[in-house]
N, CA, C and O of each residue as an XYZ file, in Angstrom:
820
protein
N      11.741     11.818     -2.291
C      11.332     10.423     -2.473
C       9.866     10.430     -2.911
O       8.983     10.891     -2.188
N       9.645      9.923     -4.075
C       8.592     10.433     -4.467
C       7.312      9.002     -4.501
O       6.116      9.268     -4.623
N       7.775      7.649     -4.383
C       6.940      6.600     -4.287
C       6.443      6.187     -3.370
O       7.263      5.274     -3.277
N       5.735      5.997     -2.465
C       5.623      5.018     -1.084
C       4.516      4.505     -1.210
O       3.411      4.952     -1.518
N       5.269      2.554     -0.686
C       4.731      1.745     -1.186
C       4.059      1.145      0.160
O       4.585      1.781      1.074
N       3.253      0.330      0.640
C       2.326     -0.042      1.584
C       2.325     -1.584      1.468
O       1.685     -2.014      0.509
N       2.913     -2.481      2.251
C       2.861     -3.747      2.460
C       1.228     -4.300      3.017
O       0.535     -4.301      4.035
N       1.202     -4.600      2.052
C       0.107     -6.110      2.675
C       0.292     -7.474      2.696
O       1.151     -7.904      1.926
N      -0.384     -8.370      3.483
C      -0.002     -9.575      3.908
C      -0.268    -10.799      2.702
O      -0.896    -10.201      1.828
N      -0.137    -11.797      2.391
C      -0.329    -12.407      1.289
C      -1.295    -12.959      1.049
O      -1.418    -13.372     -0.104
N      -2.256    -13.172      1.908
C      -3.423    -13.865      2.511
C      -4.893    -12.711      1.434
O      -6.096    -12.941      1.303
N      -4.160    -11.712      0.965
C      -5.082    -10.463      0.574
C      -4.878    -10.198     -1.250
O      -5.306     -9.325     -2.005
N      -4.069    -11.343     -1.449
C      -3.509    -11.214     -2.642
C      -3.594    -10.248     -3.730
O      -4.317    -10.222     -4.726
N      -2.600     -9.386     -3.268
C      -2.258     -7.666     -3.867
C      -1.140     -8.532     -4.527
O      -0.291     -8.956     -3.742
N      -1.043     -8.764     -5.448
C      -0.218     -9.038     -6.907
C       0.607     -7.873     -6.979
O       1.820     -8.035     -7.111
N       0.070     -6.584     -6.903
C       0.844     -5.679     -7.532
C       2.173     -5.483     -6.123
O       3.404     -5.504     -6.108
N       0.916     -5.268     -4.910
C       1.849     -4.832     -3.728
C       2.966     -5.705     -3.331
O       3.953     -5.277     -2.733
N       2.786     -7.037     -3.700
C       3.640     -8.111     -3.328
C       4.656     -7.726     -4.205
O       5.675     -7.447     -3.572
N       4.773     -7.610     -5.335
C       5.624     -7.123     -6.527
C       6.741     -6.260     -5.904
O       7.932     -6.573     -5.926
N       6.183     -5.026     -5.290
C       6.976     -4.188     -4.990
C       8.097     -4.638     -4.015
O       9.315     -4.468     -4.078
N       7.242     -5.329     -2.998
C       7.997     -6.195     -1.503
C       9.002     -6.562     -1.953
O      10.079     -6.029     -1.687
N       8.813     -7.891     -3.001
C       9.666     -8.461     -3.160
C      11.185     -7.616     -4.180
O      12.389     -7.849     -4.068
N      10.480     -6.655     -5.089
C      11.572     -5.696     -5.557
C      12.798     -4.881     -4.522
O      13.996     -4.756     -4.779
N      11.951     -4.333     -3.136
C      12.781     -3.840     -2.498
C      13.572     -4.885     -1.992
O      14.780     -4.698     -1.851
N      13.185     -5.693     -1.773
C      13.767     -6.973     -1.159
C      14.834     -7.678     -2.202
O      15.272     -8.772     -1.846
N      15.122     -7.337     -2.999
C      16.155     -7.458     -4.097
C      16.893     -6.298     -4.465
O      17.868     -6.482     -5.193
N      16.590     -5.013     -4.065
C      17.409     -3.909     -4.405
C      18.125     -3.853     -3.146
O      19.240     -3.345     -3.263
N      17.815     -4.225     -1.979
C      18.488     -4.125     -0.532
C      19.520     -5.521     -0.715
O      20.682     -5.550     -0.308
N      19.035     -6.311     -1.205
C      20.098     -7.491     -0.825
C      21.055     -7.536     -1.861
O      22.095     -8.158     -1.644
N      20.930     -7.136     -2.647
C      22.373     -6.958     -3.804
C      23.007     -5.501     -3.934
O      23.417     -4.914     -4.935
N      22.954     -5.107     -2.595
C      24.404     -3.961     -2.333
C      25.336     -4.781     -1.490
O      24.954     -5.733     -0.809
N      26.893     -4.258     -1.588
C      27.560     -4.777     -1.517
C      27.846     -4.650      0.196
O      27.236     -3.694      0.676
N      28.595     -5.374      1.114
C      28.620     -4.639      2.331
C      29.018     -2.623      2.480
O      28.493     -1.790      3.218
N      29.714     -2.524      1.825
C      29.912     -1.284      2.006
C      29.471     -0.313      1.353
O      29.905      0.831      1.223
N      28.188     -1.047      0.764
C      27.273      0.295     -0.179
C      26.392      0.242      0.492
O      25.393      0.370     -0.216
N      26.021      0.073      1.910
C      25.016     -0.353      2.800
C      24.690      1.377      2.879
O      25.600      2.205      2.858
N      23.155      1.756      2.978
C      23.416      2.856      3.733
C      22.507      2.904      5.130
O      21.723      1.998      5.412
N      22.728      4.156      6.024
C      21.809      3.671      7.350
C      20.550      4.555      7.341
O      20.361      5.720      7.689
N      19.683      3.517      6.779
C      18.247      4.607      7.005
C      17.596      5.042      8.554
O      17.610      4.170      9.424
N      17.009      6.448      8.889
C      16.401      6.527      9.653
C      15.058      6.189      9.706
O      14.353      6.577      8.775
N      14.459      5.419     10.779
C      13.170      5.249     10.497
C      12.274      6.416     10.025
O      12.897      7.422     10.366
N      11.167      6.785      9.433
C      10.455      7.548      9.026
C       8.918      7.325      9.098
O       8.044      6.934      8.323
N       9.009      7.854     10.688
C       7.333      6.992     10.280
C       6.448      8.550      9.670
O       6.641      9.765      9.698
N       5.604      7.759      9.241
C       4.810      8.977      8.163
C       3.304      9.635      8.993
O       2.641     10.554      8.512
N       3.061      9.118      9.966
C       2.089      9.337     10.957
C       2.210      9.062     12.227
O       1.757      7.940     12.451
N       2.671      9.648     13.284
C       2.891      9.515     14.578
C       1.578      9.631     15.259
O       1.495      9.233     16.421
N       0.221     10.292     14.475
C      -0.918     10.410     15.316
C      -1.651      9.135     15.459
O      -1.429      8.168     14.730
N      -2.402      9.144     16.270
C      -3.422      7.793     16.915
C      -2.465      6.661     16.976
O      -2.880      5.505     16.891
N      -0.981      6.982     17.143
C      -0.167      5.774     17.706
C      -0.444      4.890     16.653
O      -0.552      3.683     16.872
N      -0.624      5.571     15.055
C      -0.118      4.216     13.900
C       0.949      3.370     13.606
O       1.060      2.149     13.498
N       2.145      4.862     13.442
C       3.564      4.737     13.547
C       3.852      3.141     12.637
O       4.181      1.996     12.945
N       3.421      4.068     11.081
C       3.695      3.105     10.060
C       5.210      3.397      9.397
O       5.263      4.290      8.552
N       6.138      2.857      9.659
C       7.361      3.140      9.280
C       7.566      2.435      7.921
O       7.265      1.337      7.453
N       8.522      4.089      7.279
C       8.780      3.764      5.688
C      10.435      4.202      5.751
O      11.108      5.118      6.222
N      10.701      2.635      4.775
C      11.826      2.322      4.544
C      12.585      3.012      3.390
O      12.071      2.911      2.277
N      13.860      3.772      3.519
C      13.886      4.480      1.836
C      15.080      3.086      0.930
O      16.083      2.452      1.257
N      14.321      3.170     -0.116
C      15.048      2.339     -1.061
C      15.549      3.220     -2.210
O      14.712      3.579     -3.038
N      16.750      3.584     -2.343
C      17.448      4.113     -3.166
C      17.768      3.492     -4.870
O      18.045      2.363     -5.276
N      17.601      4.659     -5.497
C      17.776      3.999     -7.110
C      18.894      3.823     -7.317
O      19.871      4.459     -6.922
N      18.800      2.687     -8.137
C      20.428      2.238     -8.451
C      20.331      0.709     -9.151
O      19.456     -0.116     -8.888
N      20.986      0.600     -9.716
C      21.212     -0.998    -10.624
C      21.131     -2.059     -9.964
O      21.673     -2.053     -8.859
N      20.395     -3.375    -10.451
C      20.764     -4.684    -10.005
C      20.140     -5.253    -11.417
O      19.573     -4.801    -12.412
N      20.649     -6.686    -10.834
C      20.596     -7.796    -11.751
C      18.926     -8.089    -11.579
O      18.267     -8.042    -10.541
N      18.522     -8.372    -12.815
C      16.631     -8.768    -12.969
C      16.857     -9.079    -13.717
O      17.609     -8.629    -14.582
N      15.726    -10.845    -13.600
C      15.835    -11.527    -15.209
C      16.365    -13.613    -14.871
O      16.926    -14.291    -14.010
N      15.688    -13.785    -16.231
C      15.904    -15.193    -15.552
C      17.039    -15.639    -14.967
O      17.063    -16.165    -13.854
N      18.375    -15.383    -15.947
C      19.405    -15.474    -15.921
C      20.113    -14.479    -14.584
O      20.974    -15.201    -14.081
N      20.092    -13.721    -14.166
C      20.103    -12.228    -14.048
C      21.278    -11.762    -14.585
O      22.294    -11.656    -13.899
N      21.234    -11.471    -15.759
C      22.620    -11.109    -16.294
C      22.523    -10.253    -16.955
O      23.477     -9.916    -17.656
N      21.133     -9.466    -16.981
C      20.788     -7.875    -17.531
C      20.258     -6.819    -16.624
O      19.061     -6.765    -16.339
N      21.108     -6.014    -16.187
C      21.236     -4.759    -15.141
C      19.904     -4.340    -15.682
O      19.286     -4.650    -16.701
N      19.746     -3.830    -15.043
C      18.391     -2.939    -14.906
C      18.724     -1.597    -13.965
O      19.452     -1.623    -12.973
N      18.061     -0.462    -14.470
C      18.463      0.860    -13.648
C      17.121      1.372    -13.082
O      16.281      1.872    -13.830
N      16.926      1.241    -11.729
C      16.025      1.901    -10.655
C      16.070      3.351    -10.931
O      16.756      3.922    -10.083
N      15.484      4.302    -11.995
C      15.845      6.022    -11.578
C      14.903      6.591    -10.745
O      15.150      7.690    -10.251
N      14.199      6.208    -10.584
C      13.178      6.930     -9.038
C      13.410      5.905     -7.890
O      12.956      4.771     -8.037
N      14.246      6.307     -6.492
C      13.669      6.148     -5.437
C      12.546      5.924     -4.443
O      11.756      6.858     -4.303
N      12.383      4.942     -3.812
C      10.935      5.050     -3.243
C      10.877      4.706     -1.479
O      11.828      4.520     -0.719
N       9.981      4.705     -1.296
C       9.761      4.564      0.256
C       8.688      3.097      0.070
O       7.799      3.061     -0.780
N       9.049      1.671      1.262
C       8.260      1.265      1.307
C       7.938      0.769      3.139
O       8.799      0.670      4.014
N       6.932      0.610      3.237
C       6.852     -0.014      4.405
C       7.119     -0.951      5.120
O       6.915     -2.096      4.716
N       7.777     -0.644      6.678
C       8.709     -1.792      7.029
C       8.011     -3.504      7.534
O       8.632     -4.567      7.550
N       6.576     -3.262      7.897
C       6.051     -3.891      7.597
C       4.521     -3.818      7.953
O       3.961     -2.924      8.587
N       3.810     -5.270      7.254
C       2.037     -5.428      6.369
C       1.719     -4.517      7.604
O       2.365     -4.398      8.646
N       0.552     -3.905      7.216
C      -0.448     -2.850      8.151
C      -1.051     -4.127      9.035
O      -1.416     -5.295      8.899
N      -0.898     -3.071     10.045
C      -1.496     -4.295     11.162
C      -3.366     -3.848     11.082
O      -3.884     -2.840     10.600
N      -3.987     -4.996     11.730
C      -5.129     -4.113     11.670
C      -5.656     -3.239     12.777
O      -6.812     -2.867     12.979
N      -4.871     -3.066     13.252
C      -5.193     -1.590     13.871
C      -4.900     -0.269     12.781
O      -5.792      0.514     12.454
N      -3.807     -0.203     12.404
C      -3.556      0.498     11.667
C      -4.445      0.437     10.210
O      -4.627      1.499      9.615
N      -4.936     -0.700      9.712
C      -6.217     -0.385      8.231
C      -7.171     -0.016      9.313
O      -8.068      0.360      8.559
N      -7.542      0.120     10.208
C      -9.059     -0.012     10.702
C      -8.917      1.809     11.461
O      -9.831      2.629     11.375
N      -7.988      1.995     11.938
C      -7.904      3.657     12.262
C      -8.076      4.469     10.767
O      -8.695      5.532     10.807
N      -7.600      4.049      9.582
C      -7.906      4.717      8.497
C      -8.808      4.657      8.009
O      -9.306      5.732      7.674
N      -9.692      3.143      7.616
C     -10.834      3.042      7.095
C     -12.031      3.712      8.035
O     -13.094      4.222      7.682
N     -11.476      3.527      9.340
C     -12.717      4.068      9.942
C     -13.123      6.125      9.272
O     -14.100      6.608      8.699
N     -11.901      6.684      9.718
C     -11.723      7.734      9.138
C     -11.968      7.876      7.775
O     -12.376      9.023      7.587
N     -11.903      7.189      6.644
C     -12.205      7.300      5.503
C     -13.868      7.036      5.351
O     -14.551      7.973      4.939
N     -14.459      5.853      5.661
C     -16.111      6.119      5.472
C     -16.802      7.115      6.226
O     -18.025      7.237      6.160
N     -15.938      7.965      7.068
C     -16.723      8.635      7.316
C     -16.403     10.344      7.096
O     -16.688     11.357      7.736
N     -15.732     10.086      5.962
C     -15.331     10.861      4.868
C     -15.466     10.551      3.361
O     -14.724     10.767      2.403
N     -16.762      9.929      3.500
C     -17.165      9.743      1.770
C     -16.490      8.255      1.131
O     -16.801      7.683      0.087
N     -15.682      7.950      1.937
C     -14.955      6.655      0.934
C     -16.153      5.075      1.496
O     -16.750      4.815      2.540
N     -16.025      4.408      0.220
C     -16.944      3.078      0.350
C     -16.258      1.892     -0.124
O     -15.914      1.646     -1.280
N     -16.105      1.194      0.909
C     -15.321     -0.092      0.263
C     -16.552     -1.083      0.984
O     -17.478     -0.878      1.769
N     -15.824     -2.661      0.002
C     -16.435     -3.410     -0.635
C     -17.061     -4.417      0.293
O     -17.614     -5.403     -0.194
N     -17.013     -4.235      1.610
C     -17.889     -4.244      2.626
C     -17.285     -3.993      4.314
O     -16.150     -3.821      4.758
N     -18.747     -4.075      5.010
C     -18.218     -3.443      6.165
C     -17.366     -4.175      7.241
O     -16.901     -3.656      8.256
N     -17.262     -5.275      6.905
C     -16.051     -5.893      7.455
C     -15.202     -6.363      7.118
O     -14.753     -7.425      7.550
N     -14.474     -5.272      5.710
C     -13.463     -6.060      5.168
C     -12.355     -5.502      6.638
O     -12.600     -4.879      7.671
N     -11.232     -6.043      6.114
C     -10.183     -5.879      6.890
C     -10.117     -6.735      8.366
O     -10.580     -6.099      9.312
N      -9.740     -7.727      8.596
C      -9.655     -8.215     10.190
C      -8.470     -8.649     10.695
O      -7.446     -8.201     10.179
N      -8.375     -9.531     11.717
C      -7.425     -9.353     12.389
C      -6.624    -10.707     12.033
O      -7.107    -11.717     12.544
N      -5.224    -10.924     11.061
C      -5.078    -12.093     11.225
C      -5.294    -13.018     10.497
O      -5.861    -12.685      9.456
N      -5.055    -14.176     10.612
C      -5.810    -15.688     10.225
C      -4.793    -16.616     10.989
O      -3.733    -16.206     11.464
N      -5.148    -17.643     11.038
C      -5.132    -19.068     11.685
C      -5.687    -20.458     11.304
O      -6.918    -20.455     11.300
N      -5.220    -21.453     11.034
C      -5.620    -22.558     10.140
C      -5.929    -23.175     11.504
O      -5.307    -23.055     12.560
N      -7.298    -24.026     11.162
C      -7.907    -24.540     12.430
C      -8.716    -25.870     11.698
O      -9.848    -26.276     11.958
N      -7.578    -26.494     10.529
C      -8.627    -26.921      9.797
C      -8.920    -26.219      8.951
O      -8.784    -26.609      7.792
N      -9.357    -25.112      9.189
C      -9.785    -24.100      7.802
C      -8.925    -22.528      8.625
O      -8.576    -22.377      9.795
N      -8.832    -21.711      7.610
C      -8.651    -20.298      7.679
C      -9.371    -20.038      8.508
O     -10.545    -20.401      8.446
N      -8.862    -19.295      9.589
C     -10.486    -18.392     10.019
C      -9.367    -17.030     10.641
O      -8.144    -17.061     10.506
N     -10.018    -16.085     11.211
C      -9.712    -14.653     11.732
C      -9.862    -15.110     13.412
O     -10.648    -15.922     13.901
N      -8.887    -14.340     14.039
C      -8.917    -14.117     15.302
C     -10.523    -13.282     15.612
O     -11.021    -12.465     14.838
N     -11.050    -13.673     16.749
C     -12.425    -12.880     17.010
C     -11.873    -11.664     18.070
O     -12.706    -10.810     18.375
N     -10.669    -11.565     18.575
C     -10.189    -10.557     19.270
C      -9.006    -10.516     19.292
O      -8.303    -11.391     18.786
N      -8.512     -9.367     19.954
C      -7.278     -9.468     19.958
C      -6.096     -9.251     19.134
O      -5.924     -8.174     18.562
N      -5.642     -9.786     19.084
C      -3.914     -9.841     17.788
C      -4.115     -8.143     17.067
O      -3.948     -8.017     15.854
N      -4.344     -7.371     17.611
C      -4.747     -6.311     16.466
C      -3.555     -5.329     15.861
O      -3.543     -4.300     15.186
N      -2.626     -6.136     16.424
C      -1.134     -5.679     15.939
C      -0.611     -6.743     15.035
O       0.519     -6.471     14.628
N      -1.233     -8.209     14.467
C      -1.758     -8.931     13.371
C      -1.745     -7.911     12.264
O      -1.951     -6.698     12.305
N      -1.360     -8.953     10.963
C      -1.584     -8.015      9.579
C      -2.988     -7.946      9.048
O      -3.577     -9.024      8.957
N      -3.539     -6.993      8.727
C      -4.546     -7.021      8.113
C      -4.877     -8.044      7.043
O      -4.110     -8.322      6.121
N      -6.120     -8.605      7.238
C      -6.417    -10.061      6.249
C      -7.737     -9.889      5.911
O      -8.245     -8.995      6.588
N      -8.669    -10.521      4.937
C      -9.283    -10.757      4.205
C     -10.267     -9.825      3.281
O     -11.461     -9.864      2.982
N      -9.162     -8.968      2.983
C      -9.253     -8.126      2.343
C      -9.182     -8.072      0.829
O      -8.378     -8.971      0.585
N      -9.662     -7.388     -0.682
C      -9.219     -7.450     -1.834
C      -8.418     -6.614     -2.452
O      -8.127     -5.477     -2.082
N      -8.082     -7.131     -3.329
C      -7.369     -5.860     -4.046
C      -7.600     -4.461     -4.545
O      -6.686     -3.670     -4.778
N      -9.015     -4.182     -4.711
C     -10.071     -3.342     -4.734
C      -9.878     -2.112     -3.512
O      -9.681     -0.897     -3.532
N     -10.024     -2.998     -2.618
C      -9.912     -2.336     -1.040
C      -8.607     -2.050     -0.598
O      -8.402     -1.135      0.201
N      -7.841     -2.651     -0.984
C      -6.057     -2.633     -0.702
C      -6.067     -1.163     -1.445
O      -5.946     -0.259     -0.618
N      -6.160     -0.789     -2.558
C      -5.943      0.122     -3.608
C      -6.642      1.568     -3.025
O      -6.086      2.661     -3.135
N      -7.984      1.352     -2.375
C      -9.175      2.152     -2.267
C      -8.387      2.880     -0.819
O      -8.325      4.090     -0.605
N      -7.825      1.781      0.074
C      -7.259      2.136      1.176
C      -5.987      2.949      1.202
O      -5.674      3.569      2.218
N      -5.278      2.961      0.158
C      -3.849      3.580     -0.210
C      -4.366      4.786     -0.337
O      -3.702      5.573      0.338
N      -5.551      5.486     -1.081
C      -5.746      6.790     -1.571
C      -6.139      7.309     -0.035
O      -5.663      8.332      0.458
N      -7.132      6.392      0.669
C      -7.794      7.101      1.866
C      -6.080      7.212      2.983
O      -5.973      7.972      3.945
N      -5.456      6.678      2.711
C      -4.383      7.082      3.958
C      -3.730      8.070      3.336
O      -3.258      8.762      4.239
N      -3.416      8.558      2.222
C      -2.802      9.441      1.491
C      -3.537     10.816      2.113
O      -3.090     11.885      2.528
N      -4.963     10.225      1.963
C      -5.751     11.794      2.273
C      -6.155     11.930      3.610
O      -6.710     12.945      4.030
N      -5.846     10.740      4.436
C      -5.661     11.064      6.150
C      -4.889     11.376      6.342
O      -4.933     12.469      6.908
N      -3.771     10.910      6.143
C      -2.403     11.819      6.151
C      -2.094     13.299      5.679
O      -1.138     13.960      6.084
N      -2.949     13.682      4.854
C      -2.721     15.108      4.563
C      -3.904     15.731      5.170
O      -4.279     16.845      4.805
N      -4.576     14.982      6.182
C      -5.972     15.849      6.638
C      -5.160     16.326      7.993
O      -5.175     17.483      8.414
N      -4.313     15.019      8.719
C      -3.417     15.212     10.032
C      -2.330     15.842     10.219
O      -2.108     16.325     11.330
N      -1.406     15.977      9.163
C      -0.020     16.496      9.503
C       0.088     17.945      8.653
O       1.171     18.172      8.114
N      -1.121     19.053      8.496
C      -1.233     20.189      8.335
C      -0.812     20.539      6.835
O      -0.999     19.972      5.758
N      -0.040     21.939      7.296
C      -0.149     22.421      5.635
C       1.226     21.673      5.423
O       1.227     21.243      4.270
N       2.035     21.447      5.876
C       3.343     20.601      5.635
C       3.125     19.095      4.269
O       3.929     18.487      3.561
N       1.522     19.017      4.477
C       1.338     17.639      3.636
C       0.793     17.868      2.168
O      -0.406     18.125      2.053
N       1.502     17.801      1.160
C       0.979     18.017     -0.158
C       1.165     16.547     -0.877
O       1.903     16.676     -1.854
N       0.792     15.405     -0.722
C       0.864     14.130     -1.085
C      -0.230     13.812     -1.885
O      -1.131     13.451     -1.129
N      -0.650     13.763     -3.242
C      -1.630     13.337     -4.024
C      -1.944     11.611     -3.882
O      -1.259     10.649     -3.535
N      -2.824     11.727     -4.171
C      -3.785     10.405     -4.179
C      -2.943     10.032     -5.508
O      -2.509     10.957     -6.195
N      -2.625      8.235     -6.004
C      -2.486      7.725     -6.900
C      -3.169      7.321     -8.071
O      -2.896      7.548     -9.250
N      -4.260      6.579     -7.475
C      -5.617      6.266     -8.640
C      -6.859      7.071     -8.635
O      -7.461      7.610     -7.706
N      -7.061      7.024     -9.735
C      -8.428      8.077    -10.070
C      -9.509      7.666    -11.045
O      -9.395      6.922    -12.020
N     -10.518      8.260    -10.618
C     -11.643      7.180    -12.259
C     -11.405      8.544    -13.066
O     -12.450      8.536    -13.716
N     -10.922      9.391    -13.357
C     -10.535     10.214    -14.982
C      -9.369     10.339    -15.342
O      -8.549     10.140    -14.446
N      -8.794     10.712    -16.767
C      -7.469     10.326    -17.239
C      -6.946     11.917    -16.408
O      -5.776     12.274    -16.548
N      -7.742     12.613    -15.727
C      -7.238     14.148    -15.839
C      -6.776     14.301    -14.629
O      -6.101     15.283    -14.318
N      -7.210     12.957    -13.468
C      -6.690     12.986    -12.132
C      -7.265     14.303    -11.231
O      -6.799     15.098    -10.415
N      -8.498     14.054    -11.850
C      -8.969     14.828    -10.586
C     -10.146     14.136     -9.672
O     -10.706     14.718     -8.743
N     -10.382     12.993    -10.034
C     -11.633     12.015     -9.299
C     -10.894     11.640     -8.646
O     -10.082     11.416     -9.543
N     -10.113     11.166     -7.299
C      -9.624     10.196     -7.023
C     -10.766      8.683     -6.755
O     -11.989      8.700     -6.619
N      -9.972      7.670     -6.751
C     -10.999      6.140     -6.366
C     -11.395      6.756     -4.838
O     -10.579      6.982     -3.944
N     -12.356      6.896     -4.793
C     -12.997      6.630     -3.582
C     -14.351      5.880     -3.007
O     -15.113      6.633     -2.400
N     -14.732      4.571     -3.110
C     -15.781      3.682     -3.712
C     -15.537      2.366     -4.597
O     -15.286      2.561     -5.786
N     -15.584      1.110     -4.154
C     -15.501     -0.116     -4.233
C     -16.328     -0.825     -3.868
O     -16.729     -0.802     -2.704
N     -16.866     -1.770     -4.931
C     -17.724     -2.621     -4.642
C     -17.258     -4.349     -4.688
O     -16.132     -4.652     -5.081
N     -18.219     -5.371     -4.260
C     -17.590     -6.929     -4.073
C     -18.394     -7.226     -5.172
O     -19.172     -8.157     -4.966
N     -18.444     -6.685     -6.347
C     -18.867     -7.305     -7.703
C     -17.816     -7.955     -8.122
O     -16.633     -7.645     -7.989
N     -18.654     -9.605     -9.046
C     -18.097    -10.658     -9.093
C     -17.503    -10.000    -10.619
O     -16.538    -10.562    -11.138
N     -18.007     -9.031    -11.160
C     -17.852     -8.638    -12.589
C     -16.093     -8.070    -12.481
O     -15.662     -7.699    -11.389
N     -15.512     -8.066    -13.289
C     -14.251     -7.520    -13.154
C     -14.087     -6.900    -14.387
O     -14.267     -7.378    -15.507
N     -13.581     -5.337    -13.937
C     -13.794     -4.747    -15.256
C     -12.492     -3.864    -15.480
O     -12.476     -2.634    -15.484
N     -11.194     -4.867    -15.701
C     -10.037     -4.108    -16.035
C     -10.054     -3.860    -17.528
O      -8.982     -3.620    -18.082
N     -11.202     -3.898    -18.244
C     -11.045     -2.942    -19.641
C     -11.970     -1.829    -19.792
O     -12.465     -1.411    -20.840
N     -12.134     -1.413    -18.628
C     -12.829     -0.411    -18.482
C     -11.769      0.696    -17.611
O     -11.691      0.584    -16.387
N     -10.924      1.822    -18.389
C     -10.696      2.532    -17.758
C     -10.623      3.640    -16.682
O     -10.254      4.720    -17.144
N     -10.787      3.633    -15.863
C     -11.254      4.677    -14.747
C     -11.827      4.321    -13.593
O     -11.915      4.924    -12.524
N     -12.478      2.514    -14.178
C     -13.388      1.424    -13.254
C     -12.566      1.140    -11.371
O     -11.629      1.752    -10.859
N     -13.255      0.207    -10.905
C     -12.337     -0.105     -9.977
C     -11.449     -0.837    -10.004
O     -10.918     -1.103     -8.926
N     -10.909     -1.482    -11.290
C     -10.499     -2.665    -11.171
C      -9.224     -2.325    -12.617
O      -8.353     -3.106    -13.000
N      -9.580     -0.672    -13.257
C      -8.635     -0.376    -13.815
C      -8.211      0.904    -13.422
O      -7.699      1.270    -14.480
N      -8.086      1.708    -12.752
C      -8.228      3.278    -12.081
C      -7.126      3.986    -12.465
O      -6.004      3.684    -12.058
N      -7.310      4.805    -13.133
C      -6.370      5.747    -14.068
C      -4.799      5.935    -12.920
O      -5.300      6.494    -11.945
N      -3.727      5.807    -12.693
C      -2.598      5.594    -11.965
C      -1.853      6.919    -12.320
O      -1.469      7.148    -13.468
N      -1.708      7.588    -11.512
C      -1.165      8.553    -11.704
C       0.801      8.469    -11.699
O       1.397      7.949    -10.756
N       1.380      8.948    -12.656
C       2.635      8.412    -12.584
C       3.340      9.244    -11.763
O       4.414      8.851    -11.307
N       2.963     10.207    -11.527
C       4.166     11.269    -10.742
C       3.784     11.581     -9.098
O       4.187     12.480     -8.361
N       2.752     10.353     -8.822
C       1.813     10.968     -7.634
C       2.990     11.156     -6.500
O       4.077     10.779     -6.938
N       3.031     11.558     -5.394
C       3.443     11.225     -4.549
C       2.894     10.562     -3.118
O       3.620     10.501     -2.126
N       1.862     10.195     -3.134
C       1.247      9.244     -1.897
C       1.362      7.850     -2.028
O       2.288      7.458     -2.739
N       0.495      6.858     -1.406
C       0.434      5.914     -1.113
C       0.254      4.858     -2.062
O      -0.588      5.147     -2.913
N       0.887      3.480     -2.217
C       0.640      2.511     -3.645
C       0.581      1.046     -2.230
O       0.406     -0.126     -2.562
């Protein structure tokens, strides 16, 4: 299984990650009852009690499209998560990642939650089994590579999982570094905001 995909909450608006959600969420609901199959959970990190469980979604045809009346064929399989990272779980990685070279786009992205009170606001304690919120897409992306490479720092030589995005076409920079510039520079290849995507990676999206 060579994809695994990472739910975030909507509140963080990952366009791309939501994409995926909702894909698995259409490849699972148009099997038939008896093409059901029974996945075992798989969680991908049992250390520091993350226990982020990934779901396998199998390739195979469905209907996509306005109409849906043109099959479409899934040929790679993927893994996605059963569900949004809580913030315990972004905040055990990010912590581990800045202090392994990675820089995101400030020091309190990621919190616990939200709640309309009148306005949005974050829990000040607590809920930390809450989805991670007010976060960007920048940092959503920046955070996929750093769990890819916590994960292969924790579960030994058993872990050969490459990082996805990189600032060179040659995939050997991975993104590690994000900033809250208002500038957005998806025509700039390699940037944060366009990061070279590796197609065959096998870690975290």
């Amino acid at each position: 299984m060579r994809n695994r995909f990472i739910s975030f909450p909507v509140i963080t608006i990952i366009i791309s990650l939501l994409f995926f959600g909702l894909l698995a969420g259409v490849l699972s609901g148009c099997s038939s009852p008896g093409d059901q199959t029974t996945v075992t959970p798989d969680p991908i990190n049992p250390l520091d009690g993350m226990g982020i469980v990934m779901k396998n979604v199998p390739a195979k045809s469905f209907n996509f499209g306005i109409h849906d009346t043109s099959p479409q064929q899934v040929t790679v399989g993927f893994r996605l998560s059963e569900t949004e990272i809580t913030y315990t779980q972004w905040t055990a990685v990010k912590t581990w990642a800045t202090g392994n070279g990675y820089v995101f786009s400030a020091d309190n992205v990621g919190r616990r939650g939200a709640y309309n009170n009148g306005t949005i606001q974050e829990y000040a304690a607590g809920h930390d089994t809450d989805p991670a919120t007010y976060l960007t897409w920048r940092d959503a992306v920046l955070w996929c590579n750093a769990l890819t490479e916590y994960y292969n720092a924790n579960n030994g030589s058993a872990s050969d999982l490459a990082c996805v995005y990189y600032t060179d076409d040659a995939y050997t920079v991975p993104l590690r570094a994000v900033n809250n510039s208002t500038t957005v520079t998806w025509n700039v290849p390699g940037s944060q905001d366009a990061p070279y995507i590796k197609p065959d990676a096998n870690g975290f999206r």
